[in-house]
C-alpha positions in Angstrom: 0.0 0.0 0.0 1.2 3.6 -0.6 2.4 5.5 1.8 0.0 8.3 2.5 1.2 11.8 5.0 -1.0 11.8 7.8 -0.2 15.2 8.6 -2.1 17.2 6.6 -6.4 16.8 7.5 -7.5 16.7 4.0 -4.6 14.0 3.4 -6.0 12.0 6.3 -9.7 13.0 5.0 -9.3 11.3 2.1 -7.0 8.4 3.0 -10.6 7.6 5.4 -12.7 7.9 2.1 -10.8 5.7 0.8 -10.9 3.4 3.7 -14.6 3.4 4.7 -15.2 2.8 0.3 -12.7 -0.2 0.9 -15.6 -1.6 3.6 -18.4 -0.5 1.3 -19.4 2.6 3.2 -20.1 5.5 1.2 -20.7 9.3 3.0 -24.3 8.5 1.2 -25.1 5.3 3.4 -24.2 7.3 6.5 -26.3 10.5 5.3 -29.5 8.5 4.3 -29.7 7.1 7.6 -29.3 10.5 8.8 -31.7 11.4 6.5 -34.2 8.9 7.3 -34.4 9.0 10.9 -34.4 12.9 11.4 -36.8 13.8 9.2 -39.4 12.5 11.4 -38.6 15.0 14.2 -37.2 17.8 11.7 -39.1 18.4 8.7 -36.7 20.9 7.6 -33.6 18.2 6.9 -32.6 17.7 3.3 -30.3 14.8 1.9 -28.0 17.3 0.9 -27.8 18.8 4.9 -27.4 14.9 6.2 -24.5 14.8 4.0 -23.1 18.2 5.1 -23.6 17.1 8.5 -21.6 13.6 8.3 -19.0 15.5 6.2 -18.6 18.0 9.4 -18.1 14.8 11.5 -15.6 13.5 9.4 -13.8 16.6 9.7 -13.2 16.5 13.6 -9.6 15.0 14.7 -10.5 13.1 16.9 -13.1 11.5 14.8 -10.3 10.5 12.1 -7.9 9.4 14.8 -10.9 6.9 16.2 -11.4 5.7 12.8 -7.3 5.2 12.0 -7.5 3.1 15.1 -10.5 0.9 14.0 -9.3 0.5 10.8 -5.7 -1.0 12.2 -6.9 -3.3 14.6 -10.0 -4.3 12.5 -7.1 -5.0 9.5 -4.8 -6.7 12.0 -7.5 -9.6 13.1 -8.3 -10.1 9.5 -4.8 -10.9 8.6 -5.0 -12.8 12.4 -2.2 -10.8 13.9 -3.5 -10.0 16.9 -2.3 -12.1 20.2 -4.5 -14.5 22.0 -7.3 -13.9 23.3 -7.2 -10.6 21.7 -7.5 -12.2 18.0 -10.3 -14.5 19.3 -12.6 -11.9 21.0 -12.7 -9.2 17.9 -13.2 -11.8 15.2 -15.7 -13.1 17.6 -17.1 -9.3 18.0 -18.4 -10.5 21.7 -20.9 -8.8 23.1 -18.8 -8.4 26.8 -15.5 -6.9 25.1 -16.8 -3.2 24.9 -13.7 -1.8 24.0 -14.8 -1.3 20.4 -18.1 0.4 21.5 -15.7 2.7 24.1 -13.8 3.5 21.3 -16.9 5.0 19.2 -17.9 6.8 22.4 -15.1 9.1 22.1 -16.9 10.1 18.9 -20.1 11.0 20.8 -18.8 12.8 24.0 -18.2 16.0 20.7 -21.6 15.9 20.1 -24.0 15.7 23.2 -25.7 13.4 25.1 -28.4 13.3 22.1 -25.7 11.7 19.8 -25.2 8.8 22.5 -28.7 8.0 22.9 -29.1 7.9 18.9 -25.8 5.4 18.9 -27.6 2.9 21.0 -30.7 2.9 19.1 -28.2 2.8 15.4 -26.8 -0.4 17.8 -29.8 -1.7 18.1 -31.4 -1.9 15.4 -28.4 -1.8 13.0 -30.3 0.1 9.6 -28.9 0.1 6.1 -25.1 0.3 6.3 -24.3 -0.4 10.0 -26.1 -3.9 9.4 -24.3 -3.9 6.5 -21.1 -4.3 8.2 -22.2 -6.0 10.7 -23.0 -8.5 8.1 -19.6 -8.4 6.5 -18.2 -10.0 10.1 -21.2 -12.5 10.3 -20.7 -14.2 7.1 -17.2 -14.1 7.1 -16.2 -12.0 5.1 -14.1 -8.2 6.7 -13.9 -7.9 10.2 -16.0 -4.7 11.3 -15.8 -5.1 14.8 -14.9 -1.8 15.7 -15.8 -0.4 12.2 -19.7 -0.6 12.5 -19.1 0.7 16.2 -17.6 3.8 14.6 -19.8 3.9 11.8 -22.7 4.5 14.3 -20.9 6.8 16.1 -20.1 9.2 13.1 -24.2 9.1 11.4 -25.3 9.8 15.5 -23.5 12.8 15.6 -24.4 14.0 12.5 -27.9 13.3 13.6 -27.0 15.5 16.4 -25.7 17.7 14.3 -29.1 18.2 12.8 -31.8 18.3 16.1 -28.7 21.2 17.5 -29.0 23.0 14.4 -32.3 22.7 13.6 -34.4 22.9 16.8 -34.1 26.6 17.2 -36.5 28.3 19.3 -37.1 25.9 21.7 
Protein backbone atom coordinates (compact mmCIF):
# COMPACT_ATOMS: atom_id res chain seq x y z
CA UNK A 1 0.00 0.00 0.00
CA UNK A 2 1.23 3.59 -0.65
CA UNK A 3 2.43 5.51 1.85
CA UNK A 4 0.01 8.32 2.51
CA UNK A 5 1.21 11.77 4.96
CA UNK A 6 -1.03 11.76 7.75
CA UNK A 7 -0.22 15.18 8.59
CA UNK A 8 -2.13 17.22 6.55
CA UNK A 9 -6.44 16.79 7.52
CA UNK A 10 -7.54 16.72 4.03
CA UNK A 11 -4.62 13.96 3.37
CA UNK A 12 -5.99 11.96 6.34
CA UNK A 13 -9.66 12.97 5.01
CA UNK A 14 -9.27 11.34 2.06
CA UNK A 15 -7.00 8.41 2.99
CA UNK A 16 -10.57 7.65 5.43
CA UNK A 17 -12.71 7.89 2.12
CA UNK A 18 -10.82 5.71 0.81
CA UNK A 19 -10.85 3.36 3.72
CA UNK A 20 -14.61 3.40 4.70
CA UNK A 21 -15.22 2.82 0.28
CA UNK A 22 -12.74 -0.20 0.94
CA UNK A 23 -15.64 -1.63 3.55
CA UNK A 24 -18.40 -0.48 1.32
CA UNK A 25 -19.36 2.59 3.23
CA UNK A 26 -20.14 5.54 1.24
CA UNK A 27 -20.69 9.33 3.00
CA UNK A 28 -24.28 8.52 1.25
CA UNK A 29 -25.11 5.35 3.40
CA UNK A 30 -24.24 7.33 6.48
CA UNK A 31 -26.29 10.52 5.35
CA UNK A 32 -29.54 8.54 4.31
CA UNK A 33 -29.65 7.13 7.59
CA UNK A 34 -29.27 10.50 8.78
CA UNK A 35 -31.73 11.36 6.48
CA UNK A 36 -34.22 8.92 7.29
CA UNK A 37 -34.39 8.96 10.94
CA UNK A 38 -34.39 12.92 11.39
CA UNK A 39 -36.80 13.81 9.21
CA UNK A 40 -39.36 12.50 11.40
CA UNK A 41 -38.64 15.02 14.19
CA UNK A 42 -37.23 17.79 11.70
CA UNK A 43 -39.15 18.38 8.69
CA UNK A 44 -36.75 20.92 7.60
CA UNK A 45 -33.64 18.16 6.93
CA UNK A 46 -32.65 17.74 3.32
CA UNK A 47 -30.27 14.85 1.93
CA UNK A 48 -27.99 17.35 0.95
CA UNK A 49 -27.83 18.78 4.87
CA UNK A 50 -27.40 14.87 6.24
CA UNK A 51 -24.48 14.78 4.01
CA UNK A 52 -23.14 18.16 5.06
CA UNK A 53 -23.60 17.08 8.47
CA UNK A 54 -21.64 13.55 8.32
CA UNK A 55 -19.02 15.54 6.18
CA UNK A 56 -18.58 17.97 9.42
CA UNK A 57 -18.07 14.82 11.53
CA UNK A 58 -15.64 13.48 9.37
CA UNK A 59 -13.83 16.59 9.66
CA UNK A 60 -13.19 16.53 13.56
CA UNK A 61 -9.62 15.03 14.67
CA UNK A 62 -10.51 13.12 16.88
CA UNK A 63 -13.08 11.46 14.83
CA UNK A 64 -10.27 10.50 12.12
CA UNK A 65 -7.94 9.45 14.81
CA UNK A 66 -10.89 6.89 16.17
CA UNK A 67 -11.36 5.70 12.84
CA UNK A 68 -7.26 5.25 11.97
CA UNK A 69 -7.48 3.08 15.15
CA UNK A 70 -10.48 0.89 14.01
CA UNK A 71 -9.30 0.50 10.79
CA UNK A 72 -5.68 -0.96 12.24
CA UNK A 73 -6.93 -3.28 14.60
CA UNK A 74 -9.96 -4.28 12.53
CA UNK A 75 -7.08 -5.03 9.52
CA UNK A 76 -4.77 -6.73 12.00
CA UNK A 77 -7.55 -9.59 13.11
CA UNK A 78 -8.27 -10.07 9.54
CA UNK A 79 -4.84 -10.95 8.62
CA UNK A 80 -5.04 -12.82 12.42
CA UNK A 81 -2.17 -10.77 13.87
CA UNK A 82 -3.48 -9.97 16.94
CA UNK A 83 -2.33 -12.09 20.20
CA UNK A 84 -4.54 -14.53 21.99
CA UNK A 85 -7.27 -13.94 23.35
CA UNK A 86 -7.22 -10.62 21.70
CA UNK A 87 -7.47 -12.18 17.96
CA UNK A 88 -10.33 -14.55 19.29
CA UNK A 89 -12.61 -11.88 21.00
CA UNK A 90 -12.67 -9.23 17.93
CA UNK A 91 -13.15 -11.85 15.19
CA UNK A 92 -15.71 -13.05 17.61
CA UNK A 93 -17.06 -9.34 18.01
CA UNK A 94 -18.38 -10.49 21.68
CA UNK A 95 -20.91 -8.77 23.11
CA UNK A 96 -18.83 -8.45 26.82
CA UNK A 97 -15.50 -6.92 25.09
CA UNK A 98 -16.81 -3.18 24.92
CA UNK A 99 -13.65 -1.82 24.04
CA UNK A 100 -14.82 -1.34 20.36
CA UNK A 101 -18.14 0.39 21.46
CA UNK A 102 -15.68 2.74 24.10
CA UNK A 103 -13.77 3.51 21.30
CA UNK A 104 -16.86 5.02 19.20
CA UNK A 105 -17.93 6.84 22.35
CA UNK A 106 -15.06 9.06 22.13
CA UNK A 107 -16.91 10.14 18.94
CA UNK A 108 -20.13 10.96 20.78
CA UNK A 109 -18.80 12.80 24.03
CA UNK A 110 -18.23 15.97 20.68
CA UNK A 111 -21.61 15.90 20.11
CA UNK A 112 -24.00 15.69 23.21
CA UNK A 113 -25.72 13.37 25.11
CA UNK A 114 -28.41 13.33 22.12
CA UNK A 115 -25.67 11.75 19.85
CA UNK A 116 -25.18 8.79 22.55
CA UNK A 117 -28.74 7.96 22.87
CA UNK A 118 -29.13 7.87 18.92
CA UNK A 119 -25.78 5.37 18.87
CA UNK A 120 -27.56 2.90 20.96
CA UNK A 121 -30.75 2.89 19.13
CA UNK A 122 -28.22 2.84 15.39
CA UNK A 123 -26.78 -0.40 17.83
CA UNK A 124 -29.77 -1.71 18.13
CA UNK A 125 -31.41 -1.90 15.43
CA UNK A 126 -28.43 -1.82 13.01
CA UNK A 127 -30.31 0.06 9.60
CA UNK A 128 -28.89 0.12 6.09
CA UNK A 129 -25.11 0.30 6.29
CA UNK A 130 -24.31 -0.42 10.01
CA UNK A 131 -26.14 -3.90 9.36
CA UNK A 132 -24.30 -3.93 6.54
CA UNK A 133 -21.13 -4.29 8.21
CA UNK A 134 -22.24 -5.99 10.68
CA UNK A 135 -23.01 -8.49 8.08
CA UNK A 136 -19.63 -8.41 6.49
CA UNK A 137 -18.22 -9.97 10.12
CA UNK A 138 -21.20 -12.48 10.28
CA UNK A 139 -20.66 -14.19 7.08
CA UNK A 140 -17.16 -14.09 7.14
CA UNK A 141 -16.16 -12.04 5.09
CA UNK A 142 -14.05 -8.25 6.67
CA UNK A 143 -13.94 -7.85 10.25
CA UNK A 144 -15.99 -4.74 11.35
CA UNK A 145 -15.85 -5.09 14.81
CA UNK A 146 -14.88 -1.81 15.69
CA UNK A 147 -15.78 -0.41 12.23
CA UNK A 148 -19.71 -0.58 12.50
CA UNK A 149 -19.05 0.67 16.24
CA UNK A 150 -17.65 3.75 14.58
CA UNK A 151 -19.85 3.93 11.76
CA UNK A 152 -22.71 4.47 14.34
CA UNK A 153 -20.89 6.79 16.15
CA UNK A 154 -20.13 9.21 13.12
CA UNK A 155 -24.22 9.06 11.42
CA UNK A 156 -25.33 9.76 15.47
CA UNK A 157 -23.54 12.77 15.58
CA UNK A 158 -24.43 13.97 12.50
CA UNK A 159 -27.91 13.27 13.62
CA UNK A 160 -26.96 15.47 16.42
CA UNK A 161 -25.69 17.73 14.29
CA UNK A 162 -29.05 18.18 12.84
CA UNK A 163 -31.75 18.32 16.14
CA UNK A 164 -28.75 21.24 17.50
CA UNK A 165 -29.00 22.99 14.35
CA UNK A 166 -32.32 22.75 13.62
CA UNK A 167 -34.38 22.91 16.84
CA UNK A 168 -34.10 26.58 17.24
CA UNK A 169 -36.45 28.32 19.30
CA UNK A 170 -37.13 25.90 21.75
Amino acid sequence: MKEVSLSNNLTKLAYIKAKLFEYGVTIGDMANIVYEEQKRYEHDVTMAYAIETVEKVLQKREVQHGLLVAFYLDGQAQKGLLDYPLQYIVEEDRPTFGVDETLAKTILNEYGSIADSNWGYLDKVKPGIVGELNDQQKTGGKITTFLDDMVSAIIASAEAIVAHNLDKGH
